[in-house]
N, C-alpha and C positions, 0 to 999 in steps of 0.2 A: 504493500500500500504506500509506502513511503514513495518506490520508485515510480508508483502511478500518480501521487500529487507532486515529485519533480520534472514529470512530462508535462503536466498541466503547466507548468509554470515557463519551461522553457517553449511551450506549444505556442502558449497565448503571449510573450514577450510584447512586442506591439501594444495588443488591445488592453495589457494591466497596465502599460504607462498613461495611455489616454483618457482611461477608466477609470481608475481606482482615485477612490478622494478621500479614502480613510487612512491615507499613509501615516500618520504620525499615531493615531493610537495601536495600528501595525507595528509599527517601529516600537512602540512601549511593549509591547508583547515579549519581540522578541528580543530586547534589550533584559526586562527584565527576568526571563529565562537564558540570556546567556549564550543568544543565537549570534547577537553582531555585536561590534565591542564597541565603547563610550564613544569613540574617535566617528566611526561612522555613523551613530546617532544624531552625533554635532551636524555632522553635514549633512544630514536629513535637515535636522530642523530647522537650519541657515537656509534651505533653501527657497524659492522667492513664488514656487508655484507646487501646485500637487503634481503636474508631469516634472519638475525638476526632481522633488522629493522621490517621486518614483527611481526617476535615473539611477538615482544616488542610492535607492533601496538594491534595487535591480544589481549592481555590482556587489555589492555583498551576498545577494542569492546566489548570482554562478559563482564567486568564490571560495562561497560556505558548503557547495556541495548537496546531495539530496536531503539531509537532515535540516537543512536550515530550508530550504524551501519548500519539504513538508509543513514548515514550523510555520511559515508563510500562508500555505494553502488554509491550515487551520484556521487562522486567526484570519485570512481574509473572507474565510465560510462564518466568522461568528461576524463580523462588520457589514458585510455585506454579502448573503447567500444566493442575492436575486444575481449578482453580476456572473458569479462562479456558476450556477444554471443556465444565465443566459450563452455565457462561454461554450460552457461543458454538459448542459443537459440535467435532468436531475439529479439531485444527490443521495447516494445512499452510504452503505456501508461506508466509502472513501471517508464520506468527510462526519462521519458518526462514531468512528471506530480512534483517532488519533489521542496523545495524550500530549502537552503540551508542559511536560513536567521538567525539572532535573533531578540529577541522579545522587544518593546523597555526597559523590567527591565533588557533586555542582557539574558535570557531564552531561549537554543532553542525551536524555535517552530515546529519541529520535521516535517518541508514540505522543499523541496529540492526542487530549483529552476535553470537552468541555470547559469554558472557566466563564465566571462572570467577570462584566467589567467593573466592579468594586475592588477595589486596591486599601488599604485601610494601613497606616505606619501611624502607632502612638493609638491618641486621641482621635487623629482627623482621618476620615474617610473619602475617596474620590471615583468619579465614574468616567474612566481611560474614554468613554464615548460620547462623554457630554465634555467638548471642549466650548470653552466660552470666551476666549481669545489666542494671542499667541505674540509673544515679544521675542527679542533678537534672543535672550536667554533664558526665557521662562512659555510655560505653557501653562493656561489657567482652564480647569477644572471645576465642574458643577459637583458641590458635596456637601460634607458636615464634618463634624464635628460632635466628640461627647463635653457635655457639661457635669459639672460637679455633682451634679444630681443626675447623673446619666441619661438625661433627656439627650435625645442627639438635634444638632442646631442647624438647619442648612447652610451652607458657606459657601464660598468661591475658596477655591482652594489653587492658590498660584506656586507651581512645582518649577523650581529656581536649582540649574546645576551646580552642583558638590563647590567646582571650582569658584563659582561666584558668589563665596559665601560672604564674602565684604560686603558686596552690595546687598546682599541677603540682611546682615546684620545693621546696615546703614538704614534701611527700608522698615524695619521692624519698629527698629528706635525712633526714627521719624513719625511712625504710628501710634505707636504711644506716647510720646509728646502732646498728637492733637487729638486724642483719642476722647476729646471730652465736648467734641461742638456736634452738633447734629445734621451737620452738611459738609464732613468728611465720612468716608467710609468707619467702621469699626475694626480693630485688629482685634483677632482671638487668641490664637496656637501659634506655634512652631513645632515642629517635626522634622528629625534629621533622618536617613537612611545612608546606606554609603555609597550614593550615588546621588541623591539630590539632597535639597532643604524644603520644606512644603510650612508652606504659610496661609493659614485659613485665614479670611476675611468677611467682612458683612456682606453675603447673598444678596444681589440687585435684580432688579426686572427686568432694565435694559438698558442701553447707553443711550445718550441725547441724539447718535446717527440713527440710532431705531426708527427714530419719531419720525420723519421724513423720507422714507425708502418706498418706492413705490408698490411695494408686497408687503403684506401685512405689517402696519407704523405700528407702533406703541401708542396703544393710547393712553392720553398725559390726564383723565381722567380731571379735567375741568381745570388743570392747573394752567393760569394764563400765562404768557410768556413773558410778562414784565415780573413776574413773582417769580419764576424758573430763574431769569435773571438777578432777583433780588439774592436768591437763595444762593447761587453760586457765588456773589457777591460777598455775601457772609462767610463762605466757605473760605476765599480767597482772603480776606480780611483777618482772619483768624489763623492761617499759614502766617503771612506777613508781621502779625502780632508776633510769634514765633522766630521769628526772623529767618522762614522759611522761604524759601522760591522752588516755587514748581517746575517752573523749565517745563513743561509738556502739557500747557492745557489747551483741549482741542475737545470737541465732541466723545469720541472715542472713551475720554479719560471720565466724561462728564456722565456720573450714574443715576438711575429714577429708580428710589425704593418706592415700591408700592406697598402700603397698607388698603386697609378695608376702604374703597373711597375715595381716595389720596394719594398722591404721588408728594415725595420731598428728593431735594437734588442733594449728591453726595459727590466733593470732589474724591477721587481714586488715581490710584499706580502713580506710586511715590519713588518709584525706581531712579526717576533723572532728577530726583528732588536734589537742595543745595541748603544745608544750615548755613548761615553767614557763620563768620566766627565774633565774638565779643567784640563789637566796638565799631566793626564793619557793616556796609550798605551795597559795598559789590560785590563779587566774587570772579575770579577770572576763569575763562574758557578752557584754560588747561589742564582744569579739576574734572572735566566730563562731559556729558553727552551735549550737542548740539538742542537737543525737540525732536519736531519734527518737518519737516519741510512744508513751506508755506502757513506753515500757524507759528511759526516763531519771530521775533520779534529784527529788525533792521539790524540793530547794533549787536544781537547776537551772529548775522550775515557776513556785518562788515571790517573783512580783516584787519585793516587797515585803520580803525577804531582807536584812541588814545586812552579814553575810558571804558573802564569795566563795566559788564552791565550788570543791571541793577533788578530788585524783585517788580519795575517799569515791566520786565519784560511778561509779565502775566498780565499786567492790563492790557499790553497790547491783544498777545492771545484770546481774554478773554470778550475785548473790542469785536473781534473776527467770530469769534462761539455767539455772542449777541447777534451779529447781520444774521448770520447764520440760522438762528431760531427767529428770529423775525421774518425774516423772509422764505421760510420751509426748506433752511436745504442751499441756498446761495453761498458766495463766498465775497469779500467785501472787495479782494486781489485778483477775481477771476477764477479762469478754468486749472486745474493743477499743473497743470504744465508751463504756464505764465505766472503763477505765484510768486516766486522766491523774487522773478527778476522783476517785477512789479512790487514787492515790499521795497527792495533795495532801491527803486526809482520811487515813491510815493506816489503811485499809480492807484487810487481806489478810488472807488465806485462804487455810489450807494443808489444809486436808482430801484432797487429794490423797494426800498422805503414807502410807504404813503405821505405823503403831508401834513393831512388831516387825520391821520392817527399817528405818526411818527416823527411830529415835527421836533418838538423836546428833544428827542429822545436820540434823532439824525445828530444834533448839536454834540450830545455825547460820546455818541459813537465815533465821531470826527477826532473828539481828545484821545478816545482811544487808539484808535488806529493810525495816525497820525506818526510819521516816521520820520518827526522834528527830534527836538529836545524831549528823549525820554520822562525828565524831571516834570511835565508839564502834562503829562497822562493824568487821567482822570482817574483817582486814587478807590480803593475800597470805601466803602461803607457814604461815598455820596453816589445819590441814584436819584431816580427821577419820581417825586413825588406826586 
């Protein structure tokens, strides 16, 4: 059976690279059984599309020989059964019979077994098949967590490689810091294995890009968008208070807990966040990440720059997250591909707008986005009454 699920695999070469979209909880499969080692994992998940990620799987199956692409067929029959029938016909025995274990010296034993997708290190529990985002070094996870009262608590749970445990431990700390405002996420756990760090956080509904996607939006369940904005406003005010900078707010980062009724906004992924140190107002760009392109701020751009920038650069960002929800989905800089070199020119554009419901408010958005004098952005905690 082995040797008939590695003809499947080198049969259909082709049709799994252009097919398969479950690569990365594949890859957790056989990572954590022992099938492809750390190094090829990386470049799985570095990679920029599910046919790349394929590629990159694909070379470790003919490497690995018929035991690892038995290991493969298993875990691509639990992910997705309808592909491997449409492939190969129905399934029987083949893909009913495999074990998907190691052997106690950690050897696989080359038989594929059923397994669910709950993973569970510590306290926190995760579901390899509910992914809910994906960062250059982390992959985040629909799950829970046990409480002291072993009630289990649903979470996001963001699985952070062994090696980047700095930023692991910089992110955590930063969470507990603002762990006390009601429009940043909440931090729970930590859980180590010897291969990642898994960090549960407070379970959201969905991200502010939800809202505006033309298949099924999130709905914001009556919360208006001046109050969406007020809320993130607080959130941002309360980093800063901190003497926090965010470095990365955009939609993406920006989360809707839902209660019974109600949606409330939660800044999130504190990964590129920046402490000042005591007594400081900038910090310089040799400490870390950029953002992200087209939502970060001019003088984060401009190399050529005398002064450091400053926690300015999240009002710009969240100038752009404002057009943005005002307009369902707009950008203040344009289409992505003319972003960056449109911030770096003070190229924007608010025609989006209405007049007669957004005159104030245009005024606003101007100080924010505005890629003058950083010092002269329109700061937290003043908005538009």
């Amino acid at each position: 059976m082995t040797s008939d699920a590695a003809e499947f695999v080198d049969r259909h070469r082709a049709e799994l690279i252009q097919r398969v979209h479950t690569v990365m909880p594949i890859a957790d499969d056989l990572l954590r059984n022992k099938m492809i080692h750390p190094e090829v994992y990386s470049n799985i998940q570095t990679a920029n599309t599910s046919q790349d990620q394929m590629r990159e799987l694909y070379k470790a199956l003919k490497s690995g020989g018929p035991e690892v692409k038995s290991a493969f067929y298993r875990s691509l029959l639990k992910q997705d059964r309808y592909l491997v029938e449409d492939l190969d016909g129905p399934v029987g025995a083949l893909g009913d019979d495999f074990n998907m274990g190691a052997s106690s010296s950690g050897r696989p034993t080359g038989h594929l077994q059923p397994a669910s997708d709950e993973e569970s290190v510590g306290k926190i529990t995760y579901y390899t098949s509910k992914h809910l985002g994906k960062g250059a070094d982390a992959i985040v996870f629909s799950g829970y967590f046990l409480c002291d009262d072993n009630n289990k608590r649903p979470a996001a749970v963001k699985r952070i490689e062994l090696a980047k445990q700095s930023n692991a431990d910089r992110e955590v700390a930063l969470l507990l810091e603002l762990d006390d405002n009601p429009h940043v996420v909440r931090y729970f756990c930590t859980e180590k294995d010897g291969q990642f760090i898994y960090i549960a956080i407070e379970l959201c509904a969905a991200s502010l890009d939800k809202c505006f996607t033309k298949e099924e939006p999130f709905d914001l369940r009556g919360l208006k968008p001046v109050m969406l904005l007020q809320q993130t406003m607080i959130g941002l005010k309360h980093l800063h208070s901190h003497e926090i900078v965010h470095r990365d707010v955009k939609p993406h980062n920006i989360l809707l807990k839902d209660h019974t009724g109600s949606v409330t906004v939660k800044i999130s992924d504190f990964g590129m966040s920046k402490q000042l140190a005591d007594g400081r107002q900038s910090y310089s760009t040799r400490s870390g990440a950029l953002g992200t392109m087209g939502w970060n701020a001019p003088e984060v751009l401009d190399e050529s720059r005398k002064v450091n920038p400053t926690s300015a650069v999240d009002i710009f960002s969240a100038g752009c997250v404002f057009y943005y929800v005002l307009t369902r989905g707009e950008h203040p800089f344009g289409k992505p591909n003319r972003r960056a070199g449109n911030i770096e020119d003070d190229k924007y554009i608010l025609d989006g707008l209405q007049k007669d419901k957004h005159g104030k408010v245009s005024v606003q958005l101007k100080g924010c986005v505005s890629t003058g004098e950083p010092k002269s952005r329109l700061r937290p905690g003043k908005r538009d009454e």
